[in-house]
GUVO-838544 format. One record per residue (C-alpha): residue number from 1; x negated, y negated, z negated. Coordinates in pm, 1 decimal, m for minus. Last residue first. Example, Ala and Ser with C-alpha at 12.3 -4.5 7.8 and 13.67 -1.06 7.14 Angstrom:
<mikes>
{mike 2 {m1367.0 106.0 m714.0}},
{mike 1 {m1230.0 450.0 m780.0}},
</mikes>
This chain:
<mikes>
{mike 344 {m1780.9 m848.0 1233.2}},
{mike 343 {m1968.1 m1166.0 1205.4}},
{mike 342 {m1722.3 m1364.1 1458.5}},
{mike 341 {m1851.8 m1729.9 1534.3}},
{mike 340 {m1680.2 m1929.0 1335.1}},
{mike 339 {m1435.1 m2144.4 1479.3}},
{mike 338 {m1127.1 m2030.6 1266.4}},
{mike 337 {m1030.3 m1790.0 1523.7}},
{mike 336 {m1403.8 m1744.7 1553.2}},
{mike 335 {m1416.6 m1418.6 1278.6}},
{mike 334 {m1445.3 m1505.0 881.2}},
{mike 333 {m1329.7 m1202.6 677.9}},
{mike 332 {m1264.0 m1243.0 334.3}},
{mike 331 {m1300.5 m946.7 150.5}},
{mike 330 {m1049.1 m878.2 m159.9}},
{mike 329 {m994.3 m768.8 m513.2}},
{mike 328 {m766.1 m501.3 m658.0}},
{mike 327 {m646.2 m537.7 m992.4}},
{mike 326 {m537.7 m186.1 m1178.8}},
{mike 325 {m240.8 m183.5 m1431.4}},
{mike 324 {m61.7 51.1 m1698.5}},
{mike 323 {242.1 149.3 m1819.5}},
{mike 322 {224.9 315.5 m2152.0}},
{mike 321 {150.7 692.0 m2143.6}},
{mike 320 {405.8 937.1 m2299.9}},
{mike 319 {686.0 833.3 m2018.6}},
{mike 318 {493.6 1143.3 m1823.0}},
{mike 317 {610.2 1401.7 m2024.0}},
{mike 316 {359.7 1668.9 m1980.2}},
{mike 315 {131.0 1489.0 m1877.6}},
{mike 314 {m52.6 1585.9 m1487.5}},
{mike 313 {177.4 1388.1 m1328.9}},
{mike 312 {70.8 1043.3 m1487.1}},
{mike 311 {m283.0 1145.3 m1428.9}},
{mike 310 {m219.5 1215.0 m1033.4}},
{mike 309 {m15.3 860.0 m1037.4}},
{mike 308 {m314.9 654.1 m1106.4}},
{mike 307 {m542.9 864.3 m947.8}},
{mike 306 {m331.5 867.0 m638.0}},
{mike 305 {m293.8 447.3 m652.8}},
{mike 304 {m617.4 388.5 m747.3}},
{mike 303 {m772.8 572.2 m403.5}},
{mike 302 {m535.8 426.7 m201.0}},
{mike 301 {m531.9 46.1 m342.7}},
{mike 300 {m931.2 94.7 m249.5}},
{mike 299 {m895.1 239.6 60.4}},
{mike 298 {m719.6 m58.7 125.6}},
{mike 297 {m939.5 m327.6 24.4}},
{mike 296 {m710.5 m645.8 68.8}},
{mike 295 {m896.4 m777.8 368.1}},
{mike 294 {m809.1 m1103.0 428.7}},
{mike 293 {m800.8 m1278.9 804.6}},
{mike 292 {m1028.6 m1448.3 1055.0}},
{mike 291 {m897.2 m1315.4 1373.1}},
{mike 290 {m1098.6 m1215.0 1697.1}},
{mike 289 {m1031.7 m1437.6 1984.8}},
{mike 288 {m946.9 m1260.4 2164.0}},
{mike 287 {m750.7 m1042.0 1940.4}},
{mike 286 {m1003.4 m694.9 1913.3}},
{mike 285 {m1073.0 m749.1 1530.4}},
{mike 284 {m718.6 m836.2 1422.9}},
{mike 283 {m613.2 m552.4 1608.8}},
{mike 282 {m769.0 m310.1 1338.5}},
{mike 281 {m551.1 m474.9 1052.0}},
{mike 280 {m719.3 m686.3 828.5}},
{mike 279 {m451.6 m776.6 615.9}},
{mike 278 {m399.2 m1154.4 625.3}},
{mike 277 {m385.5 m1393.5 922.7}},
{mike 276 {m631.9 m1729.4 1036.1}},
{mike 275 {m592.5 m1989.7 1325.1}},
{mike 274 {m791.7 m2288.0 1384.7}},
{mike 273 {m608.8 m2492.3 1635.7}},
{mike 272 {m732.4 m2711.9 1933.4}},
{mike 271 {m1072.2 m2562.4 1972.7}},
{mike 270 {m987.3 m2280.1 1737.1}},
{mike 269 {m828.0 m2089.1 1932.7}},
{mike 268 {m698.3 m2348.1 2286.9}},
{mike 267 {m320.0 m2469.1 2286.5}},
{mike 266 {m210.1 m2405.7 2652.7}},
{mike 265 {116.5 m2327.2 2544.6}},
{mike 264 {43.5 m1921.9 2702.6}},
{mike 263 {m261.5 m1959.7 2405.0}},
{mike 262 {m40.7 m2062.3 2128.1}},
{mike 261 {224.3 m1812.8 2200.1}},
{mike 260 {m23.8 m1511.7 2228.8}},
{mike 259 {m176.3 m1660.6 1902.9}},
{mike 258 {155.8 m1681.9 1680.4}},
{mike 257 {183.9 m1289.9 1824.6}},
{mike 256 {m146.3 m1183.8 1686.7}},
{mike 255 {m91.3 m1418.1 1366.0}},
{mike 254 {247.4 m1273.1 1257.0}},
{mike 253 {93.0 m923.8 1308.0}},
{mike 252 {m203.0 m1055.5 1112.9}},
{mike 251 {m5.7 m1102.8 841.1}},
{mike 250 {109.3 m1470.6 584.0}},
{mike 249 {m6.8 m1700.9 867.5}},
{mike 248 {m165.1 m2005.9 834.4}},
{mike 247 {m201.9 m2220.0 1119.5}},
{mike 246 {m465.2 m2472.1 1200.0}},
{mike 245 {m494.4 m2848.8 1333.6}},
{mike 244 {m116.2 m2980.4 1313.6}},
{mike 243 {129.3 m3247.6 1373.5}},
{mike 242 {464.1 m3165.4 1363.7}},
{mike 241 {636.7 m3103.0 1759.1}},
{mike 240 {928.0 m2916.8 1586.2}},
{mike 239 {964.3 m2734.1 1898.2}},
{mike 238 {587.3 m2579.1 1812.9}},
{mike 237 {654.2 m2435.0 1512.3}},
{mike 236 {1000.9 m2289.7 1647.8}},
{mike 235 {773.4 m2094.7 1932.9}},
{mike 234 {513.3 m1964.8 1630.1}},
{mike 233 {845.8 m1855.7 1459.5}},
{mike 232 {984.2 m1677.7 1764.4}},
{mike 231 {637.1 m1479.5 1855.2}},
{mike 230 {587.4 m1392.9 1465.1}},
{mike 229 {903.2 m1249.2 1433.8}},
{mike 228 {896.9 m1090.5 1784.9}},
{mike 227 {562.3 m872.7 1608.4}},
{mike 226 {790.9 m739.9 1358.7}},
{mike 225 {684.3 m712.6 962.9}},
{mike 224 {738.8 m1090.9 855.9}},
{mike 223 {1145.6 m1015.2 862.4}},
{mike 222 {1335.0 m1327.6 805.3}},
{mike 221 {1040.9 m1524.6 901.5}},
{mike 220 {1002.0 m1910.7 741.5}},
{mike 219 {791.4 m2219.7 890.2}},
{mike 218 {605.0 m2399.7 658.0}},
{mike 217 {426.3 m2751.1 791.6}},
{mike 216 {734.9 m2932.7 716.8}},
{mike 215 {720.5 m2877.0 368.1}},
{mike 214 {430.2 m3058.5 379.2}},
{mike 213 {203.9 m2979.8 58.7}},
{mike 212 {m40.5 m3286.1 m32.8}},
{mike 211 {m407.4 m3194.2 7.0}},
{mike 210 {m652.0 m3314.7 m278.1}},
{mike 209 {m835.6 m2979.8 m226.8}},
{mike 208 {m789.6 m2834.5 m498.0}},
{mike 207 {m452.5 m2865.0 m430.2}},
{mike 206 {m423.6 m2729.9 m139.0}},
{mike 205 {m580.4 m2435.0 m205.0}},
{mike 204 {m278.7 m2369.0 m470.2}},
{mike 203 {m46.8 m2423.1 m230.2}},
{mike 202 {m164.1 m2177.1 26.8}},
{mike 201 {m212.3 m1942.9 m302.7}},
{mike 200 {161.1 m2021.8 m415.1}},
{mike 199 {289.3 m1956.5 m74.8}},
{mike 198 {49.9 m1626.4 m65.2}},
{mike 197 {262.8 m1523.1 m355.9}},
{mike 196 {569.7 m1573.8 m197.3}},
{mike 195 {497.7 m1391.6 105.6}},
{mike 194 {387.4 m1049.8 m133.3}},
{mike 193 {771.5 m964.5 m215.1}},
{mike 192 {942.5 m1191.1 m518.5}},
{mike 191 {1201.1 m1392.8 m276.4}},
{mike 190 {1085.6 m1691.9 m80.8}},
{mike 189 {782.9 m1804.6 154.3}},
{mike 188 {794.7 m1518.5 399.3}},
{mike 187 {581.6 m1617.9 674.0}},
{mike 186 {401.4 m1850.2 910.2}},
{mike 185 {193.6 m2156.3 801.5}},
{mike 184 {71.5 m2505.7 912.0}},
{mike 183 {m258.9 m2622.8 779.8}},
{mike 182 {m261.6 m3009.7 855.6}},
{mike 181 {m641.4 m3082.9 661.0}},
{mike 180 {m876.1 m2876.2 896.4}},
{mike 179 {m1229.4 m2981.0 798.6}},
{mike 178 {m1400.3 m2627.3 811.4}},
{mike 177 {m1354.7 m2638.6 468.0}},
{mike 176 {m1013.3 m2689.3 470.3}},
{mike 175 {m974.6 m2355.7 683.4}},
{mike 174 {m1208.1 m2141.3 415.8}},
{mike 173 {m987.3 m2310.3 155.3}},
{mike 172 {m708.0 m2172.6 308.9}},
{mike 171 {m836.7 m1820.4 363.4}},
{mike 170 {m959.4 m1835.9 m26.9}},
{mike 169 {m614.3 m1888.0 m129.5}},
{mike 168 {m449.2 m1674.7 31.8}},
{mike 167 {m667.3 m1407.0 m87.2}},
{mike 166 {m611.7 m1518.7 m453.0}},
{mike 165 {m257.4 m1468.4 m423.6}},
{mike 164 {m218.7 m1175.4 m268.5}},
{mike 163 {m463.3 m1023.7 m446.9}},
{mike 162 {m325.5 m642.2 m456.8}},
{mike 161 {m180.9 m507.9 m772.6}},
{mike 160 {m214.6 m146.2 m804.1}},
{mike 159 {89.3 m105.4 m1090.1}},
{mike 158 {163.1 215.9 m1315.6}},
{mike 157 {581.4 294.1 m1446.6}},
{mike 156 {604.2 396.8 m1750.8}},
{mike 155 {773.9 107.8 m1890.2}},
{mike 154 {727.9 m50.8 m2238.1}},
{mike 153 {417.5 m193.6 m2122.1}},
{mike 152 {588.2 m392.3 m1849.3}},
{mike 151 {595.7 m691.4 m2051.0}},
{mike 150 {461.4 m965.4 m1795.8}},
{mike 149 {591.2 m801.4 m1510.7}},
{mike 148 {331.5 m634.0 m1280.6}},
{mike 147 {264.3 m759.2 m917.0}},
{mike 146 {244.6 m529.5 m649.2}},
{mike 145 {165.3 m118.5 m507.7}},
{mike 144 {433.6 23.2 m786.8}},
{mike 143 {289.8 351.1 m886.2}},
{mike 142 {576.2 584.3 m977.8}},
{mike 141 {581.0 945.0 m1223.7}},
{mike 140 {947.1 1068.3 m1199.8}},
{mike 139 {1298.8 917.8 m1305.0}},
{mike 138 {1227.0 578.6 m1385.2}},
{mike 137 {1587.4 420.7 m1486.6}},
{mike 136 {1605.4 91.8 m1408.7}},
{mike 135 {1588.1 m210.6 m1582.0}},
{mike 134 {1243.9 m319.5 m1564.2}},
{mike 133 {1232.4 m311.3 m1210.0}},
{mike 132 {1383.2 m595.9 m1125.3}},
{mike 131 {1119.7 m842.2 m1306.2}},
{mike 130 {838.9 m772.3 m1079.3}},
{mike 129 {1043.9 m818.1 m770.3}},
{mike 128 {1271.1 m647.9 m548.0}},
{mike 127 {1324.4 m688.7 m155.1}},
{mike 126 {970.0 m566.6 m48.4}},
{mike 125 {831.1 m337.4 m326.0}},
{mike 124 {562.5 m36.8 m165.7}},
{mike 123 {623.4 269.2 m372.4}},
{mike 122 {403.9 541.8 m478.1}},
{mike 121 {619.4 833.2 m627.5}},
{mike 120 {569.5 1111.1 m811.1}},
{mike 119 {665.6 1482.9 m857.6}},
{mike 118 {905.4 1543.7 m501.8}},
{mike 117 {1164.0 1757.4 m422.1}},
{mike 116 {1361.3 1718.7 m719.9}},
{mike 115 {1396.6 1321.2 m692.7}},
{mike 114 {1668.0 1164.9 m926.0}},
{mike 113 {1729.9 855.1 m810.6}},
{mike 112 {1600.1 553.6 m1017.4}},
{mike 111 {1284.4 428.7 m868.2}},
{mike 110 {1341.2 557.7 m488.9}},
{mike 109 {1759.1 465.5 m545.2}},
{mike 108 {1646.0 54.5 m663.9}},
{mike 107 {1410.8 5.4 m298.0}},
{mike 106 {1697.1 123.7 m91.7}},
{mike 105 {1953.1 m99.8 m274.7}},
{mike 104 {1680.2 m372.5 m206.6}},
{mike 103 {1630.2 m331.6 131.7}},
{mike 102 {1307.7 m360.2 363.4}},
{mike 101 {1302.7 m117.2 551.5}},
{mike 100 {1303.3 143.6 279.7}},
{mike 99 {1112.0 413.5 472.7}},
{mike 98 {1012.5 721.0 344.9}},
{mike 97 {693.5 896.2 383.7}},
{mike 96 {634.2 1261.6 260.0}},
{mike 95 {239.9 1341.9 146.7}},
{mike 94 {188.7 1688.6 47.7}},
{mike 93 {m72.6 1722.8 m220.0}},
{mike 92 {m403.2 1942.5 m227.5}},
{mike 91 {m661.0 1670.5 m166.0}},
{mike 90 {m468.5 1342.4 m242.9}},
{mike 89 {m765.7 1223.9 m510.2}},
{mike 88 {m1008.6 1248.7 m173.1}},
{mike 87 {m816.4 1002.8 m43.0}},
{mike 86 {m676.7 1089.0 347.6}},
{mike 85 {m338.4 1099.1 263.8}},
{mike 84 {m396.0 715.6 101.4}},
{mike 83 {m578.4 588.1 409.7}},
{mike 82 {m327.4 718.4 653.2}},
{mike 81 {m69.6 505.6 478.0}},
{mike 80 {m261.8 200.1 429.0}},
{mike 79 {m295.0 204.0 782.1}},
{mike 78 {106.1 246.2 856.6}},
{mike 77 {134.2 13.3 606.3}},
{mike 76 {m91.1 m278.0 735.7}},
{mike 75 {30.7 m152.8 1125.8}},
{mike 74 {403.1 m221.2 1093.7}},
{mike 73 {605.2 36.2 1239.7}},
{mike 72 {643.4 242.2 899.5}},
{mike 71 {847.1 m27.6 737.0}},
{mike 70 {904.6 m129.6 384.8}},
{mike 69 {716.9 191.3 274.0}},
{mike 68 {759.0 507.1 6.4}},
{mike 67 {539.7 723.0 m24.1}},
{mike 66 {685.6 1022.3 m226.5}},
{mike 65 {428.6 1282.5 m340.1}},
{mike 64 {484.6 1672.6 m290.9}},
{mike 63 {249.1 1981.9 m472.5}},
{mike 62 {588.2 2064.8 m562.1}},
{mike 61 {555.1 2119.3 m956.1}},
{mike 60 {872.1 2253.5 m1211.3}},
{mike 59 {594.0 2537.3 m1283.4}},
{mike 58 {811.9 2817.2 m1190.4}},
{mike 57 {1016.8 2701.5 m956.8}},
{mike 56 {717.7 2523.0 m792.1}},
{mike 55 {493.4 2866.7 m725.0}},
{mike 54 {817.2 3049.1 m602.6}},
{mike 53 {829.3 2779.8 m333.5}},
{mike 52 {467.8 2771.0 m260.7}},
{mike 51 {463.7 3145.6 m253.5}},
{mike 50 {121.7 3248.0 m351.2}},
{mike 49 {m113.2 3471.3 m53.8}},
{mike 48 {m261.6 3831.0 m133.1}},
{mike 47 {m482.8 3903.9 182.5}},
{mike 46 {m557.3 4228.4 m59.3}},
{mike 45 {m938.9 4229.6 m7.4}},
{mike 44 {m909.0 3852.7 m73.5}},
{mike 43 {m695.9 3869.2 m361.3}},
{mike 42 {m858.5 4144.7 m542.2}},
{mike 41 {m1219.2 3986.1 m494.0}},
{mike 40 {m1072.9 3674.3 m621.6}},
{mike 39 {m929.3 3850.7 m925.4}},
{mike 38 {m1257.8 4059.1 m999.7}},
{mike 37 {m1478.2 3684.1 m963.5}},
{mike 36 {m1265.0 3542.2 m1183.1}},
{mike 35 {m1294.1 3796.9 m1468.5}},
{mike 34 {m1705.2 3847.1 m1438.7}},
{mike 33 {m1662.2 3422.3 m1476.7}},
{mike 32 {m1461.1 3469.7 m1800.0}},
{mike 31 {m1127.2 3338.7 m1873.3}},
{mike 30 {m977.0 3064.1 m2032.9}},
{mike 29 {m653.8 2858.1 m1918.4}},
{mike 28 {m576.4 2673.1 m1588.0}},
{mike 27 {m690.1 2692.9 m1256.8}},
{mike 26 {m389.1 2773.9 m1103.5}},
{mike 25 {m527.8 3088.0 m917.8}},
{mike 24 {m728.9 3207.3 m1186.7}},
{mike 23 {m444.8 3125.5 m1457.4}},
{mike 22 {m171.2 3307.1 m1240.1}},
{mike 21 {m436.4 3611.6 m1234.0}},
{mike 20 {m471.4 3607.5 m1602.0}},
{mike 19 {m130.8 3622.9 m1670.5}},
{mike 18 {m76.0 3953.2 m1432.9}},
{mike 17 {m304.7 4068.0 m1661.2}},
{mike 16 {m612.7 4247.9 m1566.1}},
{mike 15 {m741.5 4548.5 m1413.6}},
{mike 14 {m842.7 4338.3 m1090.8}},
{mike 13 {m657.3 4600.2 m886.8}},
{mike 12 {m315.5 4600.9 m1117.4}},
{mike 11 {m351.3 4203.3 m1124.6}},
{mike 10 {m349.3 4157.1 m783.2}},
{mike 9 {m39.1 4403.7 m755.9}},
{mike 8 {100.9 4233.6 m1034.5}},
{mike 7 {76.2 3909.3 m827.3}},
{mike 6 {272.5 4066.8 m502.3}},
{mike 5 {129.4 4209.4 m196.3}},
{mike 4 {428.9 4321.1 0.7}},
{mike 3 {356.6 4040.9 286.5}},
{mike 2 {m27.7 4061.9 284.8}},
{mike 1 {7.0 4441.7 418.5}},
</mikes>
């Protein structure tokens, strides 16, 4: 019977409006409790169920978010994925993942294209920076997960900024401090994505420290995300034969394969070498031995980023609301790669 059951037939056994049951179901409007009760009693008795797609014609809504990722094979995001469909802000919204891998015309289409299907966006930048974005043409409510430009008011567009920077910095000066003065490093050290923001941190640690930066000591990835990145870097570092008592480096993907290369060079973690990633991914706590690395508070991002973009969605135009910004801190986790013994 469920499949001929239509809203006015809901509405005829409620003895209501068929109105009145679009406002029960949808939550919206004024109605009494007696009145709810009739048109959920109707429903149920009828096995009365909405047509999602009907539902979104009429409203303009999907239900549907956009996350969009650099690369689904690498653990941070795939983690940082799971942790925003399982938010308690995501609770009735489809989650569809994209992939950009990486490239900048990619990156451009998910903040200008015009996206029917879905009614926001939360986008991961790789290959564009801060200032790119200002330019385009936002089509749908986005949350950029990085850095803000400096006069992004003007744009509706809503930024999670992780501490990229300041995490970087406080793994650094947790290696100085445990009297390591050669700090080599692994990653990304140009272009606007996260890398080059660590590079300044690194840098800035240095500093403070009275440590001169050795451009010799930083050894650059094309692609940071893939495990033979890490493996082929970590094997350059070594070739170079420069001097060195710890290594840097920019993920814990990098790190887990720097450390597989280390160990089969007979280089002993941390006797020899302290070593030290970023993310916190769940095989930085089972490497042998275990990483220190930077949590950047992913649930956290998660649960920002879907509130942020939930209340965009919710306007009626969302380019009413100036673009705003959310600062997420970090959790520095000290484990005997940097010869400590492992807390956690």
């Amino acid at each position: 019977m469920a499949h001929s059951v239509t809203m006015r037939t809901v509405a005829e056994r409620a003895e209501v409006s068929t109105k009145t049951v679009s406002n029960v179901i949808n939550g919206t409007g004024s109605y009494s409790p007696e009145t709810e009760q009739r048109v959920r009693e109707a429903i149920e008795e009828l096995g009365y169920r909405m047509n999602p797609f009907a539902r979104g014609l009429r409203s303009r809504r999907t239900d549907t978010i956009a996350l969009v990722l650099p690369n689904l094979g690498q653990p941070f995001y795939a983690e940082l994925a799971e942790q925003i469909m399982r938010a308690p802000q995501t609770q009735g919204l489809k989650v569809v993942l994209q992939s950009t891998h990486g490239d900048a015309r990619r990156e451009r289409a998910v903040l200008s294209a015009h996206q029917e299907l879905v009614d926001g966006v939360i986008y991961v930048p790789h290959a564009l920076g801060p200032d790119d974005y200002l330019p385009l043409p936002v089509t749908r409510p986005t949350v950029v997960l990085g850095e803000r430009p400096a006069d992004a008011t003007t744009l509706s567009l809503d930024y999670v900024d992780p501490a990229d920077e300041q995490g970087a910095r406080a793994v650094v000066g947790h290696l100085l401090s445990q009297g390591r003065h050669r700090i080599a490093v692994i990653g990304e050290r140009t272009g606007p994505m996260a890398g080059a923001r660590r590079l300044r941190g690194y840098r800035a640690a240095l500093a403070e420290a009275g440590v001169d930066y050795d451009d010799s000591l930083v050894i650059s990835v094309d692609d940071a995300d893939l495990w033979s990145s890490g493996v082929g870097a970590a094997t350059r570092l070594l070739r170079t034969r420069v001097r060195f008592d710890a290594l840097f480096c920019f993920n814990d993907v990098v790190a887990v394969a720097a450390l597989s290369v280390l160990t089969r060079s007979g280089i002993k973690v941390p006797n020899d070498v302290a070593l030290a990633g970023f993310d916190d991914i769940e095989a930085a706590r089972f490497a042998s031995p275990p990483l220190t690395t930077v949590d950047l508070r992913r649930e956290s991002i998660a649960r920002t980023a879907v509130t942020l973009l939930r209340s965009r969605m919710d306007l009626e135009n969302f380019r009413d609301l100036p673009g705003r910004s959310e600062s997420i801190g970090y959790d520095l986790r000290v484990r005997a790669s940097s010869g400590v013994p492992s807390s956690r």
